[in-house]
N, C-alpha and C positions, 0 to 999 in steps of 0.2 A: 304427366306429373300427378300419380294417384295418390299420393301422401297429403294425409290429412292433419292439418296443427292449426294450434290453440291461439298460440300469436301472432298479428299479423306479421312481424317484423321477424320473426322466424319463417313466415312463410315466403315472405317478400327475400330473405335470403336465401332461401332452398330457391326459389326463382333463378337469382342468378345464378347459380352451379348446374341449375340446369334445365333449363330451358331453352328450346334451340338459337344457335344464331340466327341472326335476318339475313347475310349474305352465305353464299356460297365457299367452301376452303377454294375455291380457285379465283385466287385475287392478279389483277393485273400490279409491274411495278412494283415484283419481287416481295410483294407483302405476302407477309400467312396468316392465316386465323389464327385466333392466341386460343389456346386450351388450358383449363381453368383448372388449377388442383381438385382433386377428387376428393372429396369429404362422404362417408358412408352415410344410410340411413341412421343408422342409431345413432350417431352426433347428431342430428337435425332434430331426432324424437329428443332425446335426451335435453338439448338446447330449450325445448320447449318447454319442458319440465320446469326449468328454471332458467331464464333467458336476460336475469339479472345483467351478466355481461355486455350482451347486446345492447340490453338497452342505456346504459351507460354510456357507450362506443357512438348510441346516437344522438343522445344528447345536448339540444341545440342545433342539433343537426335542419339546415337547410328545406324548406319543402318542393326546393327545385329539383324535377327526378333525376338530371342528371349528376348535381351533386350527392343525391339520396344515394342511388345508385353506388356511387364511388365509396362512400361512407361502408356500404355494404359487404362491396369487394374489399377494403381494406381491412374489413374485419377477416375476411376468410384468409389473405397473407397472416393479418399475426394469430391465427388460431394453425397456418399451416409453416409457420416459425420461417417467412422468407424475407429477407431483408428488401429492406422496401425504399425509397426513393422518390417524391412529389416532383417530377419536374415542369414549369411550368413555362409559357411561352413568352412570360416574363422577363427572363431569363435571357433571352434573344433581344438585341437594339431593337429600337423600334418597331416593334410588335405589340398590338393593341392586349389588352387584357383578355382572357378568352375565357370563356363558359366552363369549357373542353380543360380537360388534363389528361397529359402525358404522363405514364407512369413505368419509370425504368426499375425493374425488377433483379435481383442475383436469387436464382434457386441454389439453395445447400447442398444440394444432390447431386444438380451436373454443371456447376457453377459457371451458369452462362446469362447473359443478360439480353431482354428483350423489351420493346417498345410495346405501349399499351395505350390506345386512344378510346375515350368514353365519350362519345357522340351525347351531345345535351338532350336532343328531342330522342331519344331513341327507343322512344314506346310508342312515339305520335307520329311517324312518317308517313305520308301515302294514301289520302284517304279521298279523291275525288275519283280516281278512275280506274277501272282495270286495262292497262292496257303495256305491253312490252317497251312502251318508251319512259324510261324514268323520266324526263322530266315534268311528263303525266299526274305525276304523284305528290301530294301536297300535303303539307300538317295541317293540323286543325285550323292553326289563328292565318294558314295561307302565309305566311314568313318563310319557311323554310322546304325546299323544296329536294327530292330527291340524288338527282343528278348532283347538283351543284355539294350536298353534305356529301358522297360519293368520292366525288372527284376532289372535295378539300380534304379528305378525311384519308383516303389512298395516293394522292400525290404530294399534300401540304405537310399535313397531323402527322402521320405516320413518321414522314421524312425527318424530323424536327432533328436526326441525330446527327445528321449530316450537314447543319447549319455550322458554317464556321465560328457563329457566336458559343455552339454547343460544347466546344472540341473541349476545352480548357474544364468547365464544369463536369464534364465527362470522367476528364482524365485525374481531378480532383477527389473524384467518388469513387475510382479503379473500376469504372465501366466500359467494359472493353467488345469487342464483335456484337457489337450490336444487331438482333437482326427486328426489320419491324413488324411489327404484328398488330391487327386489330380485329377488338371485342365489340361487335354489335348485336343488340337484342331489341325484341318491337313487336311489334304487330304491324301487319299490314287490314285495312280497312276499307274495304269494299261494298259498294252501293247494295242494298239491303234490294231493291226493286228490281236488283238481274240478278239475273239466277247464272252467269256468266264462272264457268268454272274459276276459279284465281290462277291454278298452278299450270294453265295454258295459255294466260295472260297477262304475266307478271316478267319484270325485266330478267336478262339472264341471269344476272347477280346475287339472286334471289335464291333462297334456299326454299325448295321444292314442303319444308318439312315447319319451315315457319310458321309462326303465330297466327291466327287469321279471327277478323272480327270483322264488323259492319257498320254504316255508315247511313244516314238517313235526315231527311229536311222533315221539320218541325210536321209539317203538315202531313207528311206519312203516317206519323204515330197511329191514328185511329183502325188503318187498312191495314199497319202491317205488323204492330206488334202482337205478341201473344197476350190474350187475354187473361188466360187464365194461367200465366207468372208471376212469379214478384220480381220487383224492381229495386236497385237502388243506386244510386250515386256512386262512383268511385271519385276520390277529391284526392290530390296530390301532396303529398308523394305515392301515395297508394293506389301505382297505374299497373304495378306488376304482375301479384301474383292474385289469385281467383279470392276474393273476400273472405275473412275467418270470424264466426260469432259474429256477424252485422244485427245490431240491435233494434229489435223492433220499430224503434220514433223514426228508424231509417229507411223503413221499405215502402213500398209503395204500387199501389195497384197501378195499371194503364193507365187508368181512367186520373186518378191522382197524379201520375208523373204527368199524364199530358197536360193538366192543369198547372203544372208547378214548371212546366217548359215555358209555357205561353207568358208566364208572370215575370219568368224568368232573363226571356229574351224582348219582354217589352223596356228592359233595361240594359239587359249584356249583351254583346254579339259573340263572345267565346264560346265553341261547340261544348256541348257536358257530354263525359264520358260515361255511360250506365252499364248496370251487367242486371242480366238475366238471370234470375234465381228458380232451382226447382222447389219441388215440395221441400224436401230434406236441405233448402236454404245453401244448396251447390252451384257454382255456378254453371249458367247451360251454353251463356253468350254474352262478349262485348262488343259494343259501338256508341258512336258516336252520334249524337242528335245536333245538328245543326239548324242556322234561321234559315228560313226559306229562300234568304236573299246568297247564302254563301255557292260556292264561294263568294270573296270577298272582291 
């Protein structure tokens, strides 16, 4: 992702368009990977220029990343003129309220429609262990664990069009061959103290070509970060794309984050997300710092 911009929320949407997915295109359960309109570089510089749009479009917007997220993709449908469709699990008896949206699509082009699940954690999956078994792999707050978002998300989310409660709203909206499709994106986040390659150690599912950051208990900071980087904070929604213009009152030596960890965790136990900064204030690396006592 060499492209360099001005606002974050232009960066954080050039993230989504392209940035790899976290699974594999070979999905079990007839599902496919959803492939995402192609927008060129010069819309993204351009956007920067003036991102008035954008920031409208976000407005109020949530700072939960999986509805950040969805705000983002819906921006690129109506800049990519596709008729668009919220369906929610709502919608179906008895179904609790979900995080998660399904989003049924008609492209103008080859007017056909497909199913779209936005997994809520889907930057935070996976961060205690390298190892080929999902359900090895745990989010930050240890809530949601890999297998289990997997297997709801390919056998449940995806499916929702095949729900008999579904048929009628379906057929109300002239959404017809549905086939379903899911968009996941993330980082996977592996223990900072092995040096354990990830892409010989990670489940099959797994895209070889994925995100990858690091992961580390409080008390490492001293041995293992780089001294001589700057630090800063990534705070939510801002889990995506590599930080743009981070302001001075923001960054922070080793020496200062380890201090602002330890203050920090004599109060919270939620892992903080940090990235590595070069001289030229790019990022070099993320992970997560956890309490000594996590998991949880």
């Amino acid at each position: 992702m060499p492209i360099q911009l001005q606002h974050q929320c232009v960066s954080d949407l050039y993230w989504v368009t392209h940035s790899p997915s976290l699974f594999t295109s070979s999905l079990p359960n007839q599902v496919e990977s959803f492939a995402l309109p192609e927008l060129p570089l010069d819309y993204f510089k351009n956007l920067d220029k003036n991102p008035k749009a954008l920031l409208k479009h976000l407005e109020n917007c949530s700072t939960r990343i999986g509805k950040y997220f969805e705000k983002l993709l819906l921006f690129i449908y109506q800049e990519c003129h596709y008729e668009k469709i919220i369906f929610s699990q709502q919608v179906i008896k008895n179904k609790k309220p979900s995080a998660n949206s399904t989003l049924f699509y008609k492209s103008p082009l080859i007017n056909q429609s497909s199913t779209l699940k936005l997994p809520l954690n889907f930057t935070s999956p996976s961060i205690i262990k390298i190892s080929k078994k999902m359900h090895n792999w745990l989010g930050p707050n240890c809530k949601d664990r890999l297998d289990l978002k997997f297997n709801q998300l390919i056998y449940q989310q995806s499916q929702l069009s095949k729900h008999p409660d579904s048929h009628n709203y379906l057929k109300q909206n002239q959404l017809n061959n549905i086939q379903p499709a899911v968009l996941v994106k993330g980082y996977l986040f592996t223990p900072l103290h092995l040096a354990t390659s990830i892409t010989t150690r990670t489940p099959e599912v797994i895209n070889p070509e994925s995100l990858q950051g690091w992961w580390t208990h409080l008390h490492h900071i001293p041995a293992l970060l780089n001294a001589d980087s700057t630090w800063i904070l990534l705070n939510k929604p801002h889990w995506l794309a590599p930080p743009t213009r981070p302001d001075s009152s923001q960054l922070f030596t080793k020496t200062k984050l380890y201090q602002h960890c330890l203050d920090y965790f004599k109060k919270q136990q939620a892992p903080l997300l940090v990235c590595e900064l070069n001289k030229n204030l790019q990022e070099q690396s993320r992970g997560f710092i956890t309490p000594n006592t996590w998991p949880f």
